[in-house]
C-alpha positions as CSV (number, residue, x, y, z in Angstrom):
1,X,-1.6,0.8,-11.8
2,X,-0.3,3.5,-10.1
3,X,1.4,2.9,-6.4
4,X,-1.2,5.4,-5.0
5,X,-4.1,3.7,-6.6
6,X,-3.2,0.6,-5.4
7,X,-2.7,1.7,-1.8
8,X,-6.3,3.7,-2.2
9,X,-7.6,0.1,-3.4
10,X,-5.9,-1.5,-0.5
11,X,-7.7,0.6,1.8
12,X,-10.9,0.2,0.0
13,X,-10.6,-2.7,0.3
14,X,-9.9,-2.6,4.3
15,X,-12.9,-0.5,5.0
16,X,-15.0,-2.4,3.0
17,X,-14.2,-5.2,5.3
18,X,-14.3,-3.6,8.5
19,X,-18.0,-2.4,7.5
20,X,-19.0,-5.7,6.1
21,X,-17.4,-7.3,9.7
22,X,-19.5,-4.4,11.5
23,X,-22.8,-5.4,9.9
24,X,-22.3,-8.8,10.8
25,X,-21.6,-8.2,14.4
26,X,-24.8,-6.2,14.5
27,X,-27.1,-8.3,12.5
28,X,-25.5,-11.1,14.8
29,X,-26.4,-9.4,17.6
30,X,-30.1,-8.2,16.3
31,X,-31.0,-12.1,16.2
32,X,-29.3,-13.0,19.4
33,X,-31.7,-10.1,20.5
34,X,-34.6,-11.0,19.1
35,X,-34.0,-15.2,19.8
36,X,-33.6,-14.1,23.6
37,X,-36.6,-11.8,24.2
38,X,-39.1,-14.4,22.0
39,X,-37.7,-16.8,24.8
40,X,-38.1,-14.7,27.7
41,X,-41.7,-13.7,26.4
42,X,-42.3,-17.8,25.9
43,X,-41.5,-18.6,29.2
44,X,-43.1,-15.6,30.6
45,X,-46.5,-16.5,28.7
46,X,-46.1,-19.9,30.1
47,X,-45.2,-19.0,33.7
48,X,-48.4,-17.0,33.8
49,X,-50.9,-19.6,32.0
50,X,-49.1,-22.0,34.8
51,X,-50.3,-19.6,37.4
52,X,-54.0,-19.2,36.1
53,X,-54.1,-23.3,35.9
54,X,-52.9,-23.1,39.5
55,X,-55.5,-20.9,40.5
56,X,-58.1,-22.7,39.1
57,X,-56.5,-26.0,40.6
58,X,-56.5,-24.4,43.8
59,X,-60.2,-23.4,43.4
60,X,-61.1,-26.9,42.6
61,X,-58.8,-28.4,45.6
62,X,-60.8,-30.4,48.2
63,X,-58.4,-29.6,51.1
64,X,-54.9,-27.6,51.8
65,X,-52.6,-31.2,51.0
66,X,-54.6,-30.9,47.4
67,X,-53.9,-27.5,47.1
68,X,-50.4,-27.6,48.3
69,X,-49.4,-30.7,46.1
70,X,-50.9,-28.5,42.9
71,X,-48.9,-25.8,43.4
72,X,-45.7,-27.9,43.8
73,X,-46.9,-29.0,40.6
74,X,-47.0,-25.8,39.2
75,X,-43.7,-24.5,40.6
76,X,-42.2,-27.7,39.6
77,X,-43.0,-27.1,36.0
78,X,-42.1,-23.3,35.6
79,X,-38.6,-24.1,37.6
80,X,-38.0,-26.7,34.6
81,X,-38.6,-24.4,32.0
82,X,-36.8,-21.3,33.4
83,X,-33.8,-23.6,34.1
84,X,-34.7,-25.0,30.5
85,X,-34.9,-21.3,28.9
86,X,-31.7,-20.3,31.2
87,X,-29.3,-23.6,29.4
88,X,-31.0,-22.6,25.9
89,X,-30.0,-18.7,26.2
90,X,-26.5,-20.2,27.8
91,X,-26.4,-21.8,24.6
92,X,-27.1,-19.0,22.4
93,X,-24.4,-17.0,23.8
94,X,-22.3,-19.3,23.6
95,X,-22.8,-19.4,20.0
96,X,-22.9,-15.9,19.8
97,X,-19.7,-14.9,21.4
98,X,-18.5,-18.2,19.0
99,X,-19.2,-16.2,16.0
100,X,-18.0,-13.4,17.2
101,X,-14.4,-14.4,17.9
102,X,-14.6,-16.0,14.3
103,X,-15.8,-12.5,13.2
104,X,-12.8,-10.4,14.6
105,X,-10.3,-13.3,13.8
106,X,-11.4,-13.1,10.3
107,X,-11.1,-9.1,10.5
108,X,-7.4,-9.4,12.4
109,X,-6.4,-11.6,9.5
110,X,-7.8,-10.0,6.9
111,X,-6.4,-6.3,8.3
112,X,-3.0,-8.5,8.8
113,X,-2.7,-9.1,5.5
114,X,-3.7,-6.1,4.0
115,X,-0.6,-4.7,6.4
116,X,1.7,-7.2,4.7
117,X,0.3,-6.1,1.0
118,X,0.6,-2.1,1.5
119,X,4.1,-3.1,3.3
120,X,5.2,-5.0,0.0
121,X,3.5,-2.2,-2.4
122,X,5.7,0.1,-0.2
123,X,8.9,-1.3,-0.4
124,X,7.9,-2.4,-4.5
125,X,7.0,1.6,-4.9
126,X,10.9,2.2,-3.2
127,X,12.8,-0.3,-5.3
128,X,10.7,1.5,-8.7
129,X,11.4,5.2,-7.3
130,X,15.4,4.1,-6.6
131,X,15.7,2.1,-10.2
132,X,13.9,5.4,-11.6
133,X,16.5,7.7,-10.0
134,X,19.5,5.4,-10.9
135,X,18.4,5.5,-14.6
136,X,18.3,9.2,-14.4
137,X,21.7,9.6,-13.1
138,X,22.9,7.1,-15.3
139,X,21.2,9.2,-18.3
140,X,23.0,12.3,-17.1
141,X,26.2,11.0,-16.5
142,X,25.9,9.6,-19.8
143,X,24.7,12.7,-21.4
144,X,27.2,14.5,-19.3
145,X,30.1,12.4,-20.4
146,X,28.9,12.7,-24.8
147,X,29.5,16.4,-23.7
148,X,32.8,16.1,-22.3
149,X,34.1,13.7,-25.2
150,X,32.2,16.5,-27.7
151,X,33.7,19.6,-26.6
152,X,37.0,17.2,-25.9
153,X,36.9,16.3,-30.0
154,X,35.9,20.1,-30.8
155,X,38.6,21.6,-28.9
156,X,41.2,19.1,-30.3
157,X,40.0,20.0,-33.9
158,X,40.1,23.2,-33.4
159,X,43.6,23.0,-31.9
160,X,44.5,20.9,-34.8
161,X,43.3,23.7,-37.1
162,X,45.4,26.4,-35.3
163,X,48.2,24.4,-35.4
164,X,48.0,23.8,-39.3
165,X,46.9,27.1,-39.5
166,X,50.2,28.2,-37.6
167,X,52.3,25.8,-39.7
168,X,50.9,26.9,-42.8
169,X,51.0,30.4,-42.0
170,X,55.2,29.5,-40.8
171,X,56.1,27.6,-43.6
172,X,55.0,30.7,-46.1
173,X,56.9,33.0,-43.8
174,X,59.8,30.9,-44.1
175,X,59.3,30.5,-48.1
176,X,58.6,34.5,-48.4
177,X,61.7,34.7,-46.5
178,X,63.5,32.3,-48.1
179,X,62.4,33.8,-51.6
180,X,63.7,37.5,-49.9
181,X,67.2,36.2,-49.1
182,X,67.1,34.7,-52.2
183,X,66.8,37.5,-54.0
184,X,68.5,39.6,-51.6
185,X,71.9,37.0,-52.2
186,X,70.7,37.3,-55.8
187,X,70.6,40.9,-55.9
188,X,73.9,41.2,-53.7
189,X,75.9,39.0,-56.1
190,X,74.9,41.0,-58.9
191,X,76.0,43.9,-57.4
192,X,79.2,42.9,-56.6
193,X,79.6,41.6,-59.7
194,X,78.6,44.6,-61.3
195,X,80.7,46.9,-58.9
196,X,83.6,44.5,-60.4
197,X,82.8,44.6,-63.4
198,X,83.1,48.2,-63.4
């Protein structure tokens, strides 16, 4: 796998998290939504059935002590349940902003490590590029150097041959010449012998 497909997959990876974190925030908060306003419409349709027992209580009362007493009855009995519904949605949020920390600790975490892994695929993509070059240089310098000891050799033979070439080429001058003298001493001698001779 290629360093940029597995920094794409690394980031894939990332968003796919973030979004996954993003739905769970919302669907967290959909039910905390929807567990509060089932509450508030509970206690609501209690408060009011409270209220239509109090009015027919009060309707029924004998005298204003009665009446009074019934409807500190009735107060009595909604004030526990709002203070009831008030500890219960306390609770909830509580929860709720519980699962919520764990939700962005989880994405801190998750986006720390992802920092660490595209940090390491980094540096790991670095240390391939810089063994990469150093092989090519070495190649060259290599290559480089078989060209230098070729044209090193070739220039030595060919050196080699002009010098044989040279001493071949002197040592029949010096035999021609040698032959000439000959033959010149030869034909010299003969000549003076003759001239004696004569």
């Amino acid at each position: 796998m290629t360093m940029q497909n597995a920094m794409m997959d690394l980031f894939k990876q990332l968003n796919d998290n973030a979004m996954s974190s993003a739905k769970r925030v919302g669907e967290l908060n959909m039910k905390t939504f929807e567990t509060l306003t089932a509450k508030q419409t509970a206690l609501l349709s209690s408060c009011f059935e409270a209220g239509t027992k109090n009015a027919d209580a009060l309707s029924k009362a004998k005298d204003p002590k009665e009446a009074f007493a019934l409807q500190q009855e009735v107060l009595k009995s909604c004030g526990e349940k709002w203070l009831a519904n008030v500890r219960e949605a306390a609770e909830l949020l509580t929860a709720t902003r519980d699962e919520l920390v764990a939700i962005a600790e989880e994405a801190a975490k998750y986006a720390s490590q992802t920092t660490e892994k595209a940090t390491e695929l980094s540096k790991q993509a670095l240390t391939e590029n810089m063994e990469k070059a150093s092989a090519a240089v070495e190649k060259a310098m290599a290559k480089a150097t078989a060209l230098t000891q070729e044209a090193a050799t070739a220039g030595k033979e060919a050196a080699d041959k002009a010098i044989a070439a040279g001493k071949d080429a002197t040592d029949k001058a010096v035999a021609a010449t040698k032959d000439a003298a000959d033959k010149t001493v030869a034909a010299t001698k003969k000549a003076a012998e003759d001239v004696k001779s004569a």
